[in-house]
N, C-alpha and C positions, 0 to 999 in steps of 0.2 A: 342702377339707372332704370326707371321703368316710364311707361308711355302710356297714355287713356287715348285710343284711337278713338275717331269718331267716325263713322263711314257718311257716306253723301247720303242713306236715305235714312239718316239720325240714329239709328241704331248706334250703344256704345258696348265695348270689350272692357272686362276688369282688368288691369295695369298687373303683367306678369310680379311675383313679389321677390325678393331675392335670390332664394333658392331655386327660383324657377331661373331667372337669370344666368346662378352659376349652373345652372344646366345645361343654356344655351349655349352659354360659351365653352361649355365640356362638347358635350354632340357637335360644334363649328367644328373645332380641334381637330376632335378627330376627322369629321369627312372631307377638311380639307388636308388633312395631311395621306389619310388613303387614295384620297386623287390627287397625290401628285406622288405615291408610291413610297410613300417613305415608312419606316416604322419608325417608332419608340422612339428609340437607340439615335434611328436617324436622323429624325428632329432634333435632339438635344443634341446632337455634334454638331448640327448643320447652326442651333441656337446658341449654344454656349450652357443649355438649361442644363438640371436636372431629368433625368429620365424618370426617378419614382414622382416628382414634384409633377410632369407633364402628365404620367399617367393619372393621380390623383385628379388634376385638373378635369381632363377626359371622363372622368368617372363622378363629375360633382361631388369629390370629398375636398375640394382644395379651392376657397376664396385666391384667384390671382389678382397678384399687386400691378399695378400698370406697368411698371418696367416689365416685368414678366409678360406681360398681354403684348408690349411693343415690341419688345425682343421677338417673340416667336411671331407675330404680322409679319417682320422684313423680311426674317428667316424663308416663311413660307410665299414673301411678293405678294402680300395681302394689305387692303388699307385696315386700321386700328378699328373699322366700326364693323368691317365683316366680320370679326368673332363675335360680335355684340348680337348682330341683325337677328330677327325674327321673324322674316318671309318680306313677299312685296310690302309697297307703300298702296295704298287706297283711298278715296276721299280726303279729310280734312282729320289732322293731328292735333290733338289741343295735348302740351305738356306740363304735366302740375307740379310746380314745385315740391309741393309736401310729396308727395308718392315716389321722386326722382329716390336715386342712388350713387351715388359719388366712390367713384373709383380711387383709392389710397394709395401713396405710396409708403414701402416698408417700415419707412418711419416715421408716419401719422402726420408728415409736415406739409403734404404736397396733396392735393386732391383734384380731381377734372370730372365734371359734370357733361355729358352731351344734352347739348341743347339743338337737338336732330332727331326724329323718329330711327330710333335703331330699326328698322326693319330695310330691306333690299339694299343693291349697290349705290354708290353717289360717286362724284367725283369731286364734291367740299362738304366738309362737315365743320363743326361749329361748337365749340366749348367757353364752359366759363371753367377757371384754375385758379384756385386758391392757395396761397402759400404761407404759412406763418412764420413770424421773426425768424432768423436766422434757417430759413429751408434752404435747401442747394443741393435742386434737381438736377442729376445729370440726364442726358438723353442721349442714343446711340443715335447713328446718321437714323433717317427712313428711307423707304424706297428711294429710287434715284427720279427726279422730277417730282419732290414732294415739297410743296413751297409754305410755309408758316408765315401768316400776315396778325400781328398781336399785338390789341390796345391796350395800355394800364388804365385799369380803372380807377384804384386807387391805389397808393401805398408808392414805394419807391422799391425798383427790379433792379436788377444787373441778368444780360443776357451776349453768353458768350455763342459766336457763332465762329464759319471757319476764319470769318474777316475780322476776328479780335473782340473787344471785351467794349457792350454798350449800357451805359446809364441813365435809363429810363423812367422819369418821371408820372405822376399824374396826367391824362390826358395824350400822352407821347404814344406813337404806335410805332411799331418795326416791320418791316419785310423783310422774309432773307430765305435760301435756298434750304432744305434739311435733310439735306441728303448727307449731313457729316454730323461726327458728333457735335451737340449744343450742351448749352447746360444754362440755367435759370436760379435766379438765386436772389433770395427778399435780402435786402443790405437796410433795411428800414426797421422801425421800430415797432410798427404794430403791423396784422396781415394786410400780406398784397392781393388785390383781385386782377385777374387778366381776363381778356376775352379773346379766344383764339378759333381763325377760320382758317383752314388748313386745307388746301386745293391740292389732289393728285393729279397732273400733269401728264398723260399718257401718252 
């Protein structure tokens, strides 16, 4: 995912390009995990991860898959976009399609675009989720007061929350709490689009 700032006195910035990205999210990693004391080792107990997978990430040798990026957010009581950020927000964000980067999961079914300047903190951020035939995304709770509100755009979803199993058509939107596990899953025949605004609750 990358972003073409625009500042207020028109000046623009070139759109970090991937590798610059899995950079950012290496260098987040670590300085948030040294302020809050932890090493290595500590992380991936406290996440469930890998220790050599974390440190690779830390060191931009390691594209992480979204499960892994949400995994260690909760872990560390972080929102999903502070790994991402790259300093404050300033003037006016124009974000381009073509330049964006879409976040994968392991097995190429599931993808989330932020459609939000990754740069500073928020307390709602805003994605588009793609999912193709037969995908069935799990997702661990999130922080606790993390609330998921999600339109289908198109396609036909199932979305299970702690309150049991919903089917969701075109047009149809959900709110619900996400602080437990969920899981998402295309029951339809060609890809589903979602549009997801996801409010931290503090």
């Amino acid at each position: 995912m990358t972003i073409d700032t625009v500042p207020s006195a028109g000046q623009s910035s070139a759109p970090p390009s991937l590798d610059q990205l899995v950079g950012v999210i290496g260098d987040n990693l670590r300085g948030f995990r040294r302020r809050q004391g932890l090493s290595v080792d500590g992380l991936a107990q406290l996440s469930g991860s890998d220790p050599h997978i974390l440190t690779a990430i830390e060191e931009g040798r390691h594209r992480p898959d979204i499960g892994t990026l949400w995994t260690v957010a909760k872990a560390l009581d972080l929102s999903f976009s502070s790994l991402l950020s790259t300093g404050g927000d300033a003037g006016t964000t124009v974000i381009r399609r073509a330049e964006q980067r879409s976040l994968t999961s392991r097995d190429g079914l599931f993808t989330s675009r932020a459609l939000f300047p990754l740069k500073g903190e928020r307390q709602v951020e805003f994605y588009e989720l793609r999912l193709s035939s037969g995908a069935n995304e799990v997702s661990d709770g999130h922080s606790p007061g993390t609330i998921e509100n999600i339109l289908v755009s198109r396609g036909r979803i199932e979305i299970a929350t702690a309150d049991g199993e919903h089917r969701l058509e075109e047009g149809d939107s959900i709110l619900f709490e996400a602080d437990a596990p969920h899981r998402y899953r295309n029951s339809g025949d060609g890809e589903a689009v979602l549009y997801l605004v996801m409010s931290y609750i503090l």
